[in-house]
N, C-alpha and C positions, 0 to 999 in steps of 0.2 A: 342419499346423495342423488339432486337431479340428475341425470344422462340424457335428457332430452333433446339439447342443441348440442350436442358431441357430433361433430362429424368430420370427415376426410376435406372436405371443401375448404379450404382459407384459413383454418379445422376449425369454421365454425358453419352449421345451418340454426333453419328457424322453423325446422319439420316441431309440431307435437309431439306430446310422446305419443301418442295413441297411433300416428301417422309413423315415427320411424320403424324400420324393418332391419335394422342394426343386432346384432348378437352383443347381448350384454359387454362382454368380454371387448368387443371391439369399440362397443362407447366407449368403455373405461379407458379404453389405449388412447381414444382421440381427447378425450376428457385432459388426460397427463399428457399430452403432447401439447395441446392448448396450453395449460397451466406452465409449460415451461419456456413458452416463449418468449415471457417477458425480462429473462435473464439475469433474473434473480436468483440464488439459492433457495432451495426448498425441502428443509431437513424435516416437515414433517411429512412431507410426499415421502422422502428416502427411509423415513422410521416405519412410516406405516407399510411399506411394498411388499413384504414378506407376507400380511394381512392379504393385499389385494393377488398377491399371485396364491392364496387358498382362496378367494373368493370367489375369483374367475380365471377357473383352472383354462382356460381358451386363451387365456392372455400371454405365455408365453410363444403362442401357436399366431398369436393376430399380430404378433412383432416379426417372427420370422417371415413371414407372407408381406409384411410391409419393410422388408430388406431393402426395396429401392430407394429406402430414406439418404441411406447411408452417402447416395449420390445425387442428393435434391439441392437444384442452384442456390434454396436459401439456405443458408447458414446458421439460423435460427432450428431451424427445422431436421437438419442433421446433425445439429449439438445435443436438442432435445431427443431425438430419435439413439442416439450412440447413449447419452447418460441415461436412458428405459432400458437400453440392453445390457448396460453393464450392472444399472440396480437389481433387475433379473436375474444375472447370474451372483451376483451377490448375495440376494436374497434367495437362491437354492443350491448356498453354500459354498460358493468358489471365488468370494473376496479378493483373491490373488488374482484369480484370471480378469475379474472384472476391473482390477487396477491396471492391469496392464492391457485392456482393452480401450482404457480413457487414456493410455501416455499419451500418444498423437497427439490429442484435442489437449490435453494437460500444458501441451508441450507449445501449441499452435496459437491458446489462446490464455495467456499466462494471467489475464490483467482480467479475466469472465469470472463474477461470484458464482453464476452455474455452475461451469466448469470445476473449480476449484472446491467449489464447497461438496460436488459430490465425491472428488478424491477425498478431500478430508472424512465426510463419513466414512467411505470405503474404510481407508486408514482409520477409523477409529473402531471397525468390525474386527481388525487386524493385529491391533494392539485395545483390548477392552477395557484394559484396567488403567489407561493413560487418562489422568482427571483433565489433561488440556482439550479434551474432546466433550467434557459437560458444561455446556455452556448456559445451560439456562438461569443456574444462577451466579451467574457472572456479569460484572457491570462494567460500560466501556465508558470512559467521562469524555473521549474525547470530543465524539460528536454534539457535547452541552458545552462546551469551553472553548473552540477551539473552531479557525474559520479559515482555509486556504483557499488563495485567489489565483488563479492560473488565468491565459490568453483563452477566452471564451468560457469558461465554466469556475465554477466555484465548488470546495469540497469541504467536509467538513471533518477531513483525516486527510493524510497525505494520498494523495489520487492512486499511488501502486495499492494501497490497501482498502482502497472506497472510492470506485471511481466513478458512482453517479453523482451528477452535477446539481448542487442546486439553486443553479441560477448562472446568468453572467451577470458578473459587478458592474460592468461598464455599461449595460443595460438597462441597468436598475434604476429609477430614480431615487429608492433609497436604498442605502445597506439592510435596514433591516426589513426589506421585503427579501432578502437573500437569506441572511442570517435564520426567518421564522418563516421560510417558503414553504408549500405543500410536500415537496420533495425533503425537504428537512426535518419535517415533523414525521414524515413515513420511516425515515432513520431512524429518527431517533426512537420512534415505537418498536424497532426490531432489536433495538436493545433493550427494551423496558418487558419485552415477551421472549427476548433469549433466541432469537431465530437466528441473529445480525447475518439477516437474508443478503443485504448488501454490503457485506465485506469479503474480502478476500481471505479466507482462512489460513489457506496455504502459508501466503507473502508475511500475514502480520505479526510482528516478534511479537507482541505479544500475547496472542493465541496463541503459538507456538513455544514459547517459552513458559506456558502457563501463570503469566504474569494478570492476567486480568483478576480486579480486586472483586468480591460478592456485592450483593446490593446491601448487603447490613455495615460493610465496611464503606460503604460510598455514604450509606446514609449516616453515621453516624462522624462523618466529616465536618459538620456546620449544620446550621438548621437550614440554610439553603437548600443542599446536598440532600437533605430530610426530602424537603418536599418535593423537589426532582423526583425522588425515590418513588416513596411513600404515594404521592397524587400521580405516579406515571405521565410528567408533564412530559409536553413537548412542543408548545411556545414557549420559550422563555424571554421574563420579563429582562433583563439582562444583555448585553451584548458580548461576543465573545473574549472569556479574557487572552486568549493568545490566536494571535494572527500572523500567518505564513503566506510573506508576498512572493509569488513565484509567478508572475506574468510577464517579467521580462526574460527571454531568453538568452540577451545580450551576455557572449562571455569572450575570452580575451586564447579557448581553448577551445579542442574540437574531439571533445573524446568521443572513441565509440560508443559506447554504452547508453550515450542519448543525443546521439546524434551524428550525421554523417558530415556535416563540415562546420565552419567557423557561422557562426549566427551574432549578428548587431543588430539592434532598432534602427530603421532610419526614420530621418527628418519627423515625416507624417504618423508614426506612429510612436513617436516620444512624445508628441503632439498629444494623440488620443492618452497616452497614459501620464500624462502631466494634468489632463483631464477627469481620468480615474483618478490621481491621487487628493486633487483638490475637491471633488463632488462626495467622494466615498471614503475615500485610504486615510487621510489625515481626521477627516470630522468622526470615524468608526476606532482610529487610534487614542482618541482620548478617553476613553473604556477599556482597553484594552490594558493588559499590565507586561505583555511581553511580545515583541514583534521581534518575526525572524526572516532574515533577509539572507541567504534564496536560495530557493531546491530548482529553480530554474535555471541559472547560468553564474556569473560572479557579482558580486555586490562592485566591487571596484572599478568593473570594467563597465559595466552600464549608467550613462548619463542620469538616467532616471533617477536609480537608486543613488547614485551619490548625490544628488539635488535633495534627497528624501531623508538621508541618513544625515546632513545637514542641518534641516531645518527639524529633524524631532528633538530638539536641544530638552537639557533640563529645567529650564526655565516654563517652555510651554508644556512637556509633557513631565510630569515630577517621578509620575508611579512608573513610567515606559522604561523595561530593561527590553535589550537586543542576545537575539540568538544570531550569529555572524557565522555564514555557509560561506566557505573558498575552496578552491583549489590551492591557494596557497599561494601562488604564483607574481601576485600582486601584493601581498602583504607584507609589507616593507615596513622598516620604522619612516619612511618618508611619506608612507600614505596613511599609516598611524596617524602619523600631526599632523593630518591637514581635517581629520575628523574630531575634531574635541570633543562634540559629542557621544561619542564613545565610548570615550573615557572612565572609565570608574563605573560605569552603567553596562558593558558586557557581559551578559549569565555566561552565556556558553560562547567560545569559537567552534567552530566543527570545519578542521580541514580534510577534505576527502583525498588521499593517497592510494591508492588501489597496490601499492607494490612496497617490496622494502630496497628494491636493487635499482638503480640507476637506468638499464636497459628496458629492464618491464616499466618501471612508471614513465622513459619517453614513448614506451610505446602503447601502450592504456593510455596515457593522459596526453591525447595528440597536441604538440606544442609546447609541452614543457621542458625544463631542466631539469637534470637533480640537482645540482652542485648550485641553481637559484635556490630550490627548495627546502635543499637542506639549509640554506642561509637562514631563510624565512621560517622555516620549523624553530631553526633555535631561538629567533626575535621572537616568535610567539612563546613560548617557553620558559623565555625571559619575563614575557609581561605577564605568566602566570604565577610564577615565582616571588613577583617585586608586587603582587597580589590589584595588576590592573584589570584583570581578567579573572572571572571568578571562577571558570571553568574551560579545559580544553580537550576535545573529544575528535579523535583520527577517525574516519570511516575508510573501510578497505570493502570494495564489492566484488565479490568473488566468481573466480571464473578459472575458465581451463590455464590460461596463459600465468595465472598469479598463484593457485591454492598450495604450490610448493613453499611461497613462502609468505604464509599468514605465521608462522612462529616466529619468523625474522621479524615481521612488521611487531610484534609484541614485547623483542628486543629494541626495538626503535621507541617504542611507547615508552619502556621502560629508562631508556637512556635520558627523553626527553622531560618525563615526570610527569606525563600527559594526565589528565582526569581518568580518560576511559579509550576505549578501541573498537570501535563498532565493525563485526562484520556481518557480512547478508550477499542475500543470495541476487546475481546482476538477472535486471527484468529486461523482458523486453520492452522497449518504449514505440517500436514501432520502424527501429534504425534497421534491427534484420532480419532476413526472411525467416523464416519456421527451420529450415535448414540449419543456419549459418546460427541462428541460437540454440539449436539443440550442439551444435560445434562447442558453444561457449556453454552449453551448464554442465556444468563436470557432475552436478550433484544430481544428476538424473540416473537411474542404475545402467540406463543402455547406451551411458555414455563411455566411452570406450577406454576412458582415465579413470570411471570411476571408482574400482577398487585401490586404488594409489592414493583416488583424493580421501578415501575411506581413513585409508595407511595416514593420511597428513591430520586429521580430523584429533589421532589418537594422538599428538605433541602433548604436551602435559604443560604447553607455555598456554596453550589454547583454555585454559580453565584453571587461570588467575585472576584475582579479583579485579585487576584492570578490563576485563577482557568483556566484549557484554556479545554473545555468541548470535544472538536476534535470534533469524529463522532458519538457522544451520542447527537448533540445539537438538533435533533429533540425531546428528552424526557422532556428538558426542558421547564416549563409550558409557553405557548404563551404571558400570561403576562409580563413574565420577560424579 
């Protein structure tokens, strides 16, 4: 390994080697402090450190001396300096201390594959025999199929779980400069080599639920899926088959958990996205075979999207089914009939209710009712029933104010006949200080509820086949 441009400076020089006067031990520190700036996860730095602290027995000694990291304006640089110290103590044996040396930063920067991916190693020192922590032969499809559009960046998973960009859509002259970008093919090779350096381990139910399928089961999917596999592609000739528009943030509520008050498009920028849908959205939809309308705000209450869920009738679009995101709040049988296209062509509704009581959901879901809600839960219910809806799936995000009653909500599922009941753990989006969401994650250990929400974790309504637990499933008791 060179060490010859490792240095303290920018942490890079351009001394020779013959010219540095650096102690091994201290290149290597500046070497992995370099490497970690780019905030990425890095599970072979974290595999191999136990290696480098017998190689350069001076490296635990050239961390403590560079203690002042801890308080360096950049924040690159005291993320990478805090995760050297805790793989340090990790790697000479004290896993635990080192986990609780990353809460802060765990806790500060919920949405950093850094951050997150080195708790998860931790966690996986800690529990060794947990197979959701071998990833390498594990295959993720969604970054080959699958294409969300947000205001300014593009992602090729839902942004809490993958949140580099690759690309803006409205930027582009074409979609598929976004779709097969430099930043898309780096993706998707950290899935074809097992690193998935750029995901969020922690957040994604499927890591955590140990749901991710091998590459022998992806490959022997089609002979497409084959040579995905098999040739480790990463342009695809293809465009993706499911698209998540989430650029409008237009919604008709103002909940906390992503955001701090009511948000509309105006004029000029229904403007620009009437632009986006005609240049990009609509010509990239006729490839597509399922488009889901929106992890951004509500599909009914935004101009945009009702203009858009209009005009993809079945006439122009034959293959296009719709995933339909609400609050609920607006879905009425009166805004039912004004969409025919809809009709018969819904895979999934997915209404998010974060409560089972009247009181918590006006107060999580700023602006709503219950006694609307409940109207509209049983229409939807109805049209799952009378089979217009092929699927209907509740999302409850959990937090200090609601985990007493995630069993109620599964009574609610049950009454209504629902598909499934999603719960998961609430992120931060950016709405609260590092403070004020360490208030709201109950499921953090030094959260000061969190032996109760432990207690709540253990209902036995929590781990019925309705029930799909995401990234809470480590609370659930190892018995079950």
């Amino acid at each position: 390994m060179d060490l010859s441009n490792s240095g303290p400076e920018g942490f890079q020089t351009n001394q020779p080697a013959e010219q540095t006067d650096l102690p091994q031990a201290e290149q290597m520190f500046w070497l992995l402090m370099n490497d970690l700036l780019d905030g990425a996860d890095h599970p072979e730095i974290w595999e191999a450190f136990p290696q480098f602290i017998d190689q350069f027995p001076g490296l635990s000694s050239v961390m403590r001396e560079n203690a002042g990291l801890l308080q360096s304006p950049r924040v690159d640089a005291r993320l990478a300096f805090t995760i050297l110290v805790a793989m340090g103590s990790a790697a000479q044996g004290d896993p635990a201390g080192a986990l609780t040396f990353l809460e802060e930063s765990a806790t500060r920067y919920t949405e950093s594959p850094l951050v997150q991916g080195a708790v998860f190693h931790i966690q996986s020192l800690l529990d060794p025999g947990n197979p959701k922590f071998d990833l390498k032969s594990k295959f993720c499809m969604r970054p080959f199929h699958e294409l969300d559009v947000l205001e300014g960046s593009t992602h090729l998973c839902c942004a809490n779980w993958l949140n580099l960009s690759t690309g803006d859509m409205a930027q582009a002259e074409k979609w598929q400069d976004i779709w097969n970008s430099p930043t898309a093919e780096r993706i998707r090779a950290s899935v074809h080599d097992g690193s998935f350096r750029h995901c969020n381990k922690v957040s994604c139910p499927a890591i955590q639920a140990n749901k991710l399928p091998s590459h022998a089961e992806v490959a022997a999917l089609s002979p497409e899926w084959h040579d995905v596999v098999e040739q480790k592609e990463t342009h695809l000739p293809h465009g993706p088959e499911r698209v998540n528009l989430a650029y409008d943030t237009t919604c008709n509520l103002s909940c906390p958990s992503c955001r701090t008050g009511k948000q509309a498009a105006d004029s000029a920028t229904r403007a620009r996205y009437d632009l986006l849908q005609e240049r990009s959205i609509l010509p990239m939809l006729k490839e597509s075979k399922i488009v889901f309308i929106t992890g951004s705000g509500d599909p009914f209450a935004s101009k945009n999207f009702r203009n858009l869920m209009e005009r993809l009738d079945a006439e122009a679009y034959p293959d296009l089914r719709f995933i339909i995101m609400t609050n609920g709040m607006l879905f009425n049988r009166r805004e039912w009939d004004r969409f025919p296209a809809l009709h018969d062509r819904v895979k999934s509704l997915q209404i998010s209710i974060d409560a089972a009581t009247g009181p918590t959901h006006e107060l999580l879901r700023r602006g709503a009712r219950w006694d609307v809600m409940q109207e509209n839960l049983q229409f939807a219910s109805e049209l799952l029933h009378a089979g217009k809806v092929e699927q209907i799936h509740l999302s409850f995000t959990v937090q200090t104010e609601n985990y007493r009653e995630m069993g109620d909500a599964v009574d609610l599922a049950d009454r209504l006949g629902v598909t499934g009941l999603y719960f998961g753990k609430i992120t931060n989006w950016g709405t609260f200080t590092a403070d004020q969401y360490r208030a709201k994650a109950v499921f953090q250990p030094a959260h000061p509820f969190h032996r109760d929400f432990v207690a709540a974790m253990r209902d036995p309504r929590l781990r019925t086949a309705r029930v799909n637990i995401g990234n809470l499933i480590d609370f659930i008791p190892v018995a079950a």
